[in-house]
TIDOFI-377709 format. One line per 2 residues: their letters; for each residue z, x, y of N, C-alpha, C. Coordinates in Angstrom, 1 decimal. Example, Ala and Ser with C-alpha at 12.3 -4.5 7.8 and 13.67 -1.06 7.14 Angstrom:
as) 7.8:13.2:-5.7:7.8:12.3:-4.5:7.8:13.2:-3.3  7.1:12.8:-2.2:7.1:13.7:-1.1:7.9:12.9:0.0
This chain:
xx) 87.0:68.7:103.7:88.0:69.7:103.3:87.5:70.3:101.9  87.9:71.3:102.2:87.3:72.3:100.9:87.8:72.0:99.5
xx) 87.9:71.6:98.2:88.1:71.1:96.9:87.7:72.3:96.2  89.1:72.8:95.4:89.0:73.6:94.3:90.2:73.2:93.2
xx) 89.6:73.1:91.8:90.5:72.5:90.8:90.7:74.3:89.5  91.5:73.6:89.0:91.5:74.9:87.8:91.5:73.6:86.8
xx) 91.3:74.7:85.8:90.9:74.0:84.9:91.2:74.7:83.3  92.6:74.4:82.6:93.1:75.6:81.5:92.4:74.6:80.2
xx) 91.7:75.5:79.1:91.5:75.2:78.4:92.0:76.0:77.0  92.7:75.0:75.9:93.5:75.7:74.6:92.5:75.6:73.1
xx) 93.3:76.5:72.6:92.5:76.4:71.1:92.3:78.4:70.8  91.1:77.9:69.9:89.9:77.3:69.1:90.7:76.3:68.1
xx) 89.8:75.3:67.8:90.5:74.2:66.6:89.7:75.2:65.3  90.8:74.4:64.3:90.7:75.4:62.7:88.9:75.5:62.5
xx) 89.0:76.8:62.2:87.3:76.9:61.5:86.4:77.4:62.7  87.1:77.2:64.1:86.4:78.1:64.8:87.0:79.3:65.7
xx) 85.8:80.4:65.7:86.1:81.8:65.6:86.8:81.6:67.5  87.6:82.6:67.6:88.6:82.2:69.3:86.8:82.6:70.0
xx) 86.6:83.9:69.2:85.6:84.3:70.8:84.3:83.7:70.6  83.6:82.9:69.2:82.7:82.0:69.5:83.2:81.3:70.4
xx) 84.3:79.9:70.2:84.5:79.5:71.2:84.6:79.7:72.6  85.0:80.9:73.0:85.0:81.1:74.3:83.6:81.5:74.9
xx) 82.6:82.2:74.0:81.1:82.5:74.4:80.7:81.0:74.8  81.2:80.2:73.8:80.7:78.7:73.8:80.6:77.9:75.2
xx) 81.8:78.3:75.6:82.5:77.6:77.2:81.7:78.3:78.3  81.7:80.0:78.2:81.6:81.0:79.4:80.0:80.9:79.2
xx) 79.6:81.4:78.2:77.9:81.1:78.1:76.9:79.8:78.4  77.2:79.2:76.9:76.7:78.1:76.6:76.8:76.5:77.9
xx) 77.8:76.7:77.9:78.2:75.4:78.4:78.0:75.6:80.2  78.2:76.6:80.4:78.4:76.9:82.0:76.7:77.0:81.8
xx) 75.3:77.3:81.3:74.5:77.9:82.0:74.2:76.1:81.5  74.1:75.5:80.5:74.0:74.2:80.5:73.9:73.3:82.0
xx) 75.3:73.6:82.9:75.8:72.7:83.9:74.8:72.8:84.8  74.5:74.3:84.9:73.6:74.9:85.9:72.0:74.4:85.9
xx) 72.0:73.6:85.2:70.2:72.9:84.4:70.2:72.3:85.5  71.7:71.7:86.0:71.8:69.9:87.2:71.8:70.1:88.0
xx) 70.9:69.6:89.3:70.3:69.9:90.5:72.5:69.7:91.1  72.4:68.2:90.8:73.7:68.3:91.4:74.9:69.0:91.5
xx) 75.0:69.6:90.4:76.0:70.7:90.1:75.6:72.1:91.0  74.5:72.5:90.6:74.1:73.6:90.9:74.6:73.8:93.2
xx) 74.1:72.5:93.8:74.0:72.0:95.3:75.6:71.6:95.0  76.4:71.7:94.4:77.7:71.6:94.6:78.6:72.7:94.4
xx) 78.5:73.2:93.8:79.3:74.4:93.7:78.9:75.2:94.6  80.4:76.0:95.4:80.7:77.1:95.9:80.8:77.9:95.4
xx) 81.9:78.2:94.2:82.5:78.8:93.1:82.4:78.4:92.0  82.1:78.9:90.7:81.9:78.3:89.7:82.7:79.4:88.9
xx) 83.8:79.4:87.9:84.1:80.8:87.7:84.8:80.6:86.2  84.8:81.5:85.4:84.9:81.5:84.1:86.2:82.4:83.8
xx) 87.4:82.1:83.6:88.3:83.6:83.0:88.4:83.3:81.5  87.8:84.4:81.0:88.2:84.9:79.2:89.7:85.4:79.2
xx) 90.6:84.2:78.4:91.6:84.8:78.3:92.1:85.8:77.0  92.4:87.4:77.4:92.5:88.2:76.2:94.0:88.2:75.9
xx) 94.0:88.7:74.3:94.9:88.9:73.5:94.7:90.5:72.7  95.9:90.7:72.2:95.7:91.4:71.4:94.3:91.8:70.8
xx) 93.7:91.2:70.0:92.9:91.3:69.3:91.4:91.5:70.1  92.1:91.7:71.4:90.7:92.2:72.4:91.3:93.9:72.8
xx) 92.1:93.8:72.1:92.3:95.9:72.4:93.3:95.2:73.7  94.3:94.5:74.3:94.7:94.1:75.4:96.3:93.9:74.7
xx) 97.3:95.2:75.1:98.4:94.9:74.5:99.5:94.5:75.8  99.0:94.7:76.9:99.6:95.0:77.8:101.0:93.9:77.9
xx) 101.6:94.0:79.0:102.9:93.6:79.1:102.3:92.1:80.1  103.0:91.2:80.4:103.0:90.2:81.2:104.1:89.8:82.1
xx) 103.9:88.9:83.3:105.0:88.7:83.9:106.3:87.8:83.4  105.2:86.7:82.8:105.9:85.8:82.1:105.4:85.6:80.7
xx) 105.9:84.9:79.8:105.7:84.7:78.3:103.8:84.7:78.1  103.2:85.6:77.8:101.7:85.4:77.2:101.3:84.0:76.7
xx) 100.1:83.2:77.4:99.8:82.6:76.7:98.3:82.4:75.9  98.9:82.9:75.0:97.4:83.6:74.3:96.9:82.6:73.7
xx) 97.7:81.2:73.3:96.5:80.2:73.0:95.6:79.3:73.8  95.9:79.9:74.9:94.7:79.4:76.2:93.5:80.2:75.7
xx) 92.1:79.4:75.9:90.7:79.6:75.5:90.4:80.7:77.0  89.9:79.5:77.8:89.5:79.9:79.0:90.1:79.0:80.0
xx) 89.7:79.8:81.2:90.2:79.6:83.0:89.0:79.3:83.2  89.1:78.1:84.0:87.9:77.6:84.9:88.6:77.2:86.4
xx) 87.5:77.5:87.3:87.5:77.1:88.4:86.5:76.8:88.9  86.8:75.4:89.9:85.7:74.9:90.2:86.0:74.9:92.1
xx) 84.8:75.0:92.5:85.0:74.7:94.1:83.7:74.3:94.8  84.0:73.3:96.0:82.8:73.1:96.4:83.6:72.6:97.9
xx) 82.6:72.2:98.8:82.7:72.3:99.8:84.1:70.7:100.5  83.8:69.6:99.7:84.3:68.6:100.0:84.6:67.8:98.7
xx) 85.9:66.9:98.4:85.8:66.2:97.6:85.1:65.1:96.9  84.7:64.3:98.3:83.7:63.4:97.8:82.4:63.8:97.3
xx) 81.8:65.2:97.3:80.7:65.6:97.1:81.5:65.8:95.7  82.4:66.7:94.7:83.1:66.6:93.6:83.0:65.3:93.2
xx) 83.2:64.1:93.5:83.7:62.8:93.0:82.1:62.4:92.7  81.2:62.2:93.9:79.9:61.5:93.5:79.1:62.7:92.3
xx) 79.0:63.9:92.0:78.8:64.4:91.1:79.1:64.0:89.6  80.5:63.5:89.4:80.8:63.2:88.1:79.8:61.8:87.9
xx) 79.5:61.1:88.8:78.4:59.8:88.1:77.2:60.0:88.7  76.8:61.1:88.8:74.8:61.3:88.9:74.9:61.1:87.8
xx) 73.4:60.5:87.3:73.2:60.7:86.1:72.3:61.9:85.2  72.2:62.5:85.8:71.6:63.6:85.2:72.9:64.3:84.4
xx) 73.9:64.6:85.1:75.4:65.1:84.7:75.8:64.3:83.4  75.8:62.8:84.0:76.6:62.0:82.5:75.4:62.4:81.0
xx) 74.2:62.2:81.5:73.6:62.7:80.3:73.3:63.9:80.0  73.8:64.8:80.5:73.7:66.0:80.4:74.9:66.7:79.6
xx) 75.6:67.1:80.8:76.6:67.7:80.5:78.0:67.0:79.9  78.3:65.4:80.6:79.0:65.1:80.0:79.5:65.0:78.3
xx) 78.0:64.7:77.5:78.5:64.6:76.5:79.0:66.5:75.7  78.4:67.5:76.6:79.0:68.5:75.9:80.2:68.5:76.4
xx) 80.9:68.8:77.6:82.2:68.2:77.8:82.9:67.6:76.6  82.5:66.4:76.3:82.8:65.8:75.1:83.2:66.7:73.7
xx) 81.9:67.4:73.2:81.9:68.1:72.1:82.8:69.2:72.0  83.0:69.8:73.4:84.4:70.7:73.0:85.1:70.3:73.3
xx) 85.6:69.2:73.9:86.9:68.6:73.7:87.5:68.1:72.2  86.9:67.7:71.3:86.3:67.5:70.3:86.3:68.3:69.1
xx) 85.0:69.3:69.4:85.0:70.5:68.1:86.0:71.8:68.9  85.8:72.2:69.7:85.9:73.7:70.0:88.0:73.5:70.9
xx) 88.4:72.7:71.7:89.7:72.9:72.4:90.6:72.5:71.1  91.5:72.7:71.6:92.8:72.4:70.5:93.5:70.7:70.4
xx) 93.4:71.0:72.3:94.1:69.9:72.7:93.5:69.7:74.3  93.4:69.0:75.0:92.7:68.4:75.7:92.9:68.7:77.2
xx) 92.0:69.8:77.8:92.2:70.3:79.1:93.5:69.9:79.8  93.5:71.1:80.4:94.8:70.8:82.1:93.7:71.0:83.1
xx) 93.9:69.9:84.1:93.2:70.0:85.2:94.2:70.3:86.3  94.2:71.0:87.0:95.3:71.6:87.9:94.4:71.6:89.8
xx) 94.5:70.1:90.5:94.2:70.4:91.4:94.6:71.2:92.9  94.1:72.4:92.9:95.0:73.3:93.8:94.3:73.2:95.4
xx) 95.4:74.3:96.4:94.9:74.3:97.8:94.9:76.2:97.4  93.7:76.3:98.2:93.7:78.1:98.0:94.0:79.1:98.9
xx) 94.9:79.8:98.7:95.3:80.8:99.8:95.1:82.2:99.5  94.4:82.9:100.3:94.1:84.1:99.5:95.0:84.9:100.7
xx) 95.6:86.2:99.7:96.9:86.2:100.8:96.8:88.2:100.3  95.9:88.7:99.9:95.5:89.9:99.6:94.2:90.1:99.4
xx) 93.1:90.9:99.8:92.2:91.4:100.0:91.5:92.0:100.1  91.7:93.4:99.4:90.8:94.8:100.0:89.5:95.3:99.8
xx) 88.9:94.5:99.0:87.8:94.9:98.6:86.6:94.7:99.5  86.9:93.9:100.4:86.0:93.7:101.7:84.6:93.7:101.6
xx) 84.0:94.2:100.5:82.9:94.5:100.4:82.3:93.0:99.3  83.7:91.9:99.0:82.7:91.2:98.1:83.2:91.4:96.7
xx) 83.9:92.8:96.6:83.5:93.2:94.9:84.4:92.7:94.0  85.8:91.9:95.4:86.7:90.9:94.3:86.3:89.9:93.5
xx) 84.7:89.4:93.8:84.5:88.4:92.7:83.5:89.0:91.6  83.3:90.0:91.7:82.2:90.7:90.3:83.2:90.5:89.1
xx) 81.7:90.1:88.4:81.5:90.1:87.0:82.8:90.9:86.4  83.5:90.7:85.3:83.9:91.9:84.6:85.8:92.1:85.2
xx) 85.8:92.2:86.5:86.6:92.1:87.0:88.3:91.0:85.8  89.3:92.4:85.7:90.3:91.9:85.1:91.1:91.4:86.0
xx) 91.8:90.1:85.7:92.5:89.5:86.4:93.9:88.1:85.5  94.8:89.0:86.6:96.2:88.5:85.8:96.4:87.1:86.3
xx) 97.0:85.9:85.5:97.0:84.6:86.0:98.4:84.3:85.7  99.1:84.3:86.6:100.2:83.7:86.7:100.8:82.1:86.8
xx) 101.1:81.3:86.1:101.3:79.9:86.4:103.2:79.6:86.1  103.4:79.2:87.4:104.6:79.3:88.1:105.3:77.9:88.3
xx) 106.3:78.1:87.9:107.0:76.6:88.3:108.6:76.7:88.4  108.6:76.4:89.8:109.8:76.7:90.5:111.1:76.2:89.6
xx) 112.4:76.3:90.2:113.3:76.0:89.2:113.9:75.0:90.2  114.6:74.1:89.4:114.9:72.8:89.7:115.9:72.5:90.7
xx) 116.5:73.8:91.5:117.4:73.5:92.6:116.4:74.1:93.6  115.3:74.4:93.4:114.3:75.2:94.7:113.3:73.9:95.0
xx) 113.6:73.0:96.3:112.2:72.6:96.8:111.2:73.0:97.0  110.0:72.4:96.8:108.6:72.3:97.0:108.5:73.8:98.3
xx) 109.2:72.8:99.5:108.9:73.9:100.7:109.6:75.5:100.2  110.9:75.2:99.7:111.7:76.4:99.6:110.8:77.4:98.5
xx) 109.9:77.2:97.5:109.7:77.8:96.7:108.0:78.1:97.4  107.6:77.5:98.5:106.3:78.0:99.2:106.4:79.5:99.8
xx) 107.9:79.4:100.4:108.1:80.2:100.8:108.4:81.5:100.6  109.1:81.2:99.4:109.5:82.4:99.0:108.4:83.4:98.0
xx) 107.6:82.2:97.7:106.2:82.9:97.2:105.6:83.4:98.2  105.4:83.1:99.8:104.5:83.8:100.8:105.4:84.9:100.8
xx) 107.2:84.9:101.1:107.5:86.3:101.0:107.7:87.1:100.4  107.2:86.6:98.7:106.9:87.6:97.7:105.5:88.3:97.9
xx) 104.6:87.7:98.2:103.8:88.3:98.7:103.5:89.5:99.6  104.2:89.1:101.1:104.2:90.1:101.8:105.2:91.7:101.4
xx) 106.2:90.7:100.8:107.0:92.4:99.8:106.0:93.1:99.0  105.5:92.2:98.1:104.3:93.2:96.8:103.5:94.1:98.1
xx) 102.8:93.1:99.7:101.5:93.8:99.8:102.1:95.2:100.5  103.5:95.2:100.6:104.3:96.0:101.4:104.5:97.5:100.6
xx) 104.1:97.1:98.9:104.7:97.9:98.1:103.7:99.3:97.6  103.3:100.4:98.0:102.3:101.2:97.4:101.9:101.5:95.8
xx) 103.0:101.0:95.3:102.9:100.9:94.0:101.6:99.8:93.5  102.1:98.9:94.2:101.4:97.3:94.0:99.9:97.7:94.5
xx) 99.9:98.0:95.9:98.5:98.0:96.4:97.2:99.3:95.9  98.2:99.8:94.9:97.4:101.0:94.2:96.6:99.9:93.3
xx) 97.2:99.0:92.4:96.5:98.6:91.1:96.1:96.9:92.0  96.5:96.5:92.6:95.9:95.0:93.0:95.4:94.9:94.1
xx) 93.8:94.2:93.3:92.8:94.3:94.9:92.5:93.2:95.5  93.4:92.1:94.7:93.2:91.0:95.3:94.3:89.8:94.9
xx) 94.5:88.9:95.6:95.8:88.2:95.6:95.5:86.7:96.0  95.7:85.5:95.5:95.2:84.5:95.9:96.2:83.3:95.3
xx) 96.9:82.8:96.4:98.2:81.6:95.7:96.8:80.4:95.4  97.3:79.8:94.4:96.7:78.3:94.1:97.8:77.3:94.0
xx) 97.7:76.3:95.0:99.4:76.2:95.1:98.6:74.7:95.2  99.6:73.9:93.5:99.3:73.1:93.1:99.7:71.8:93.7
xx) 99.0:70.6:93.8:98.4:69.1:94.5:99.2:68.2:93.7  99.8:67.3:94.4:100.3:66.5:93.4:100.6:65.4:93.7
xx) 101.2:64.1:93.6:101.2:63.1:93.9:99.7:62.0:94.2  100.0:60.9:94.4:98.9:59.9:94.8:97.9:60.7:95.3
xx) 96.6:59.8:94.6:95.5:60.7:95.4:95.1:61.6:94.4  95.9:62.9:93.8:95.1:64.0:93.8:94.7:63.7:92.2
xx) 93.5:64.5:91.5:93.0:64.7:90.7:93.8:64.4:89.3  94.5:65.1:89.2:95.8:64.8:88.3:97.1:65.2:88.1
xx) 97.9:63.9:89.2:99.1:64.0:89.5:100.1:64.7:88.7  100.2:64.4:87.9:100.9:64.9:86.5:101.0:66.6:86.5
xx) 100.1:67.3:87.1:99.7:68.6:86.7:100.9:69.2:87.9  101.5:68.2:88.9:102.2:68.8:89.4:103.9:68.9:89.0
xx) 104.1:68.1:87.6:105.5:68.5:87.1:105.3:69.4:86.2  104.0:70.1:85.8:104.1:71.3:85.1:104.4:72.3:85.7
xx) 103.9:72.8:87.0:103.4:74.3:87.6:103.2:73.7:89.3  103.5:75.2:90.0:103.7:74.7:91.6:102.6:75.3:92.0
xx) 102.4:77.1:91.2:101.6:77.7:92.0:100.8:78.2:91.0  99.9:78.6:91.1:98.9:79.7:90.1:98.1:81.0:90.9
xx) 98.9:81.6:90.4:98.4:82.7:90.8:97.5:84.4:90.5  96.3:84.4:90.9:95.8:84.8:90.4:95.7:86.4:90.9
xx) 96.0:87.4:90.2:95.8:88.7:90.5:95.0:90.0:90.0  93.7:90.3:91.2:92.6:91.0:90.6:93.1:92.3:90.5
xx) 93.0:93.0:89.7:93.6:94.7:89.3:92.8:95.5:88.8  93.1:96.6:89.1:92.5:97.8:88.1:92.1:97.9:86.6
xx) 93.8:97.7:86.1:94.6:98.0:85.0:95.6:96.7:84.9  95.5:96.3:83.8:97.0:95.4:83.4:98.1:96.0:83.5
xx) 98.0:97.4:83.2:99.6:98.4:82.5:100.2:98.6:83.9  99.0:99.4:84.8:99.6:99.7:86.3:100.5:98.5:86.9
xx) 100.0:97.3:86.8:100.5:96.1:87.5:101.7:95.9:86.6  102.2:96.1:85.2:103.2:95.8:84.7:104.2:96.6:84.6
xx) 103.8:97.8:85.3:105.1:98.4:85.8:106.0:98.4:87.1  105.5:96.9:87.8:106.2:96.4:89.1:106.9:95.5:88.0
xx) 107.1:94.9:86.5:107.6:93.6:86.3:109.0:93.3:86.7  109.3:94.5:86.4:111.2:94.1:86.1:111.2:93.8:87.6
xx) 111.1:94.6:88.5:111.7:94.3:90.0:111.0:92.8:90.3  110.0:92.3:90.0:109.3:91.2:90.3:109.9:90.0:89.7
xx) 110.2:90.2:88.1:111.1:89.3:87.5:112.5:89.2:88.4  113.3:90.4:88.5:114.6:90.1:89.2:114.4:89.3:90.4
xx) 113.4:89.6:91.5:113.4:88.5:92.8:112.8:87.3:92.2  111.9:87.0:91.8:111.7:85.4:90.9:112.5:84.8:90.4
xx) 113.7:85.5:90.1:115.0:84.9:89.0:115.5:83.4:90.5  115.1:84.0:91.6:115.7:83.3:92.4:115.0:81.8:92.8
xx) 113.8:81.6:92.3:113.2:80.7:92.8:111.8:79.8:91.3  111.9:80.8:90.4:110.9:80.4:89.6:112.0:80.4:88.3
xx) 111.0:79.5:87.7:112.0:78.7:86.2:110.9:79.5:85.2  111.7:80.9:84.8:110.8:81.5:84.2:110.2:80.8:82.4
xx) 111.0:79.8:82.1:110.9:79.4:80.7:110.1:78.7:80.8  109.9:78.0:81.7:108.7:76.4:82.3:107.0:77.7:82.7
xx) 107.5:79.0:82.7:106.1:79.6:83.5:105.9:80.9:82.2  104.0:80.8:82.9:103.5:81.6:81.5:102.5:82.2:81.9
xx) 102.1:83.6:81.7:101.0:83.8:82.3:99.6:84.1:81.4  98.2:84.7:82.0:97.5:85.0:81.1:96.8:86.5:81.8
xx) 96.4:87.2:80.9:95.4:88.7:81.5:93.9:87.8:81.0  93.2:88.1:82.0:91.9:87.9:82.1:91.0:88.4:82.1
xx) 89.0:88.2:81.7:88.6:88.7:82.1:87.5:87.9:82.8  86.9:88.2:84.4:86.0:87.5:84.9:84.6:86.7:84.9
xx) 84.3:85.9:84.5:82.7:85.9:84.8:82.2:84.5:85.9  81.5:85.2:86.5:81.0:84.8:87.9:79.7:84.4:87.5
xx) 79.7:82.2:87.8:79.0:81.7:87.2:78.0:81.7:88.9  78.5:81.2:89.7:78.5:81.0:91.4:79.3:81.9:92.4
């Protein structure tokens, strides 16, 4: 079965610069990984989101509260779990990469990764040609967590039929070219249980423009009022880089 994790990283810690650190993660560290035979024959997807602020010329609006002290978005995917699991003890990896791992947990994060193991649904698509995963590509990240009288199932739902309303909407399908629920794992077993009393879904949306997509918010906020705990959810504007 197919394995994909996210992976939120916070900071810079005092004394270092936000976008050294994030060169550090997107550059440095990712072309590092790629040294390891294993890594390299494991990954599907390997994928980097720079999360922007202000101070990247990025004033735009959000769906939910900005979370501009997120570094970077990582995702990981590969074909099967166990091929994920025997990867973390090759040893090429533990001597390699783990100890950088280590050093920005360390020097460069604030506070110590979210690992978010998700199931992936890509539920919009138009680019057909592929060009949803290029380089550069801005993309909005929504991290969602239902509100406390909506079950698991009930709040699946109403995310597939917010879905089909947005892909229904010409407004929407002018600025978003791509749509993809990450609809978070939890309990026994998965990666890290825990990650599922933060957030249900994560959602990622590839766009033109931030501003074009944030003039659907209000109507989007109003139908979410029904099912999402908007104080518990946060989003980020991104920008792409495509390691795999």
């Amino acid at each position: 079965m197919t394995f994909k994790d996210i992976l939120v990283t916070r900071g810079p810690r005092p004394g270092v610069g936000r976008r050294d650190g994030q060169d550090y993660v997107i550059e440095k560290h990712s072309a590092l990984a790629m040294t390891v035979p294993a890594i390299r024959d494991l990954f599907t997807g390997y994928v980097m989101y720079r999360v922007l602020t202000a101070a990247d010329g990025v004033d735009a609006d959000a769906l939910h509260r900005r979370a501009d002290d997120l570094l970077v978005v990582v995702e990981h995917s590969c074909d099967d779990r166990a091929g994920f699991e025997a990867t973390l003890e090759d040893a090429e990896y533990l001597a390699t990469v783990r100890p950088d791992e280590i050093y920005m947990s360390t020097e460069i994060f604030s506070v110590p990764p979210t690992v978010y193991e998700v199931a992936e649904e890509t539920v919009l698509d138009d680019a057909g040609d592929g060009a949803s995963g290029d380089d550069g590509d801005l993309v909005v990240i929504d991290f969602l967590r239902r509100r406390p009288d909506v079950d698991a199932a009930g709040f699946r739902a109403a995310l597939a039929a917010e879905a089909e309303w947005l892909g229904a909407d010409a407004d929407y399908r002018a600025v978003a070219r791509r749509r993809v629920h990450n609809l978070v794992q939890g309990g026994e077993g998965s990666l890290n249980p825990g990650a599922a009393d933060l957030h249900d879904a994560i959602v990622a949306t590839t766009v033109t423009d931030f501003t074009g997509l944030a003039a659907l918010y209000d109507r989007l906020r109003a139908r979410q009022a029904e099912y999402v705990d908007a104080d518990s959810s946060f989003s980020a504007l991104t920008r792409r880089k495509v390691v795999v």
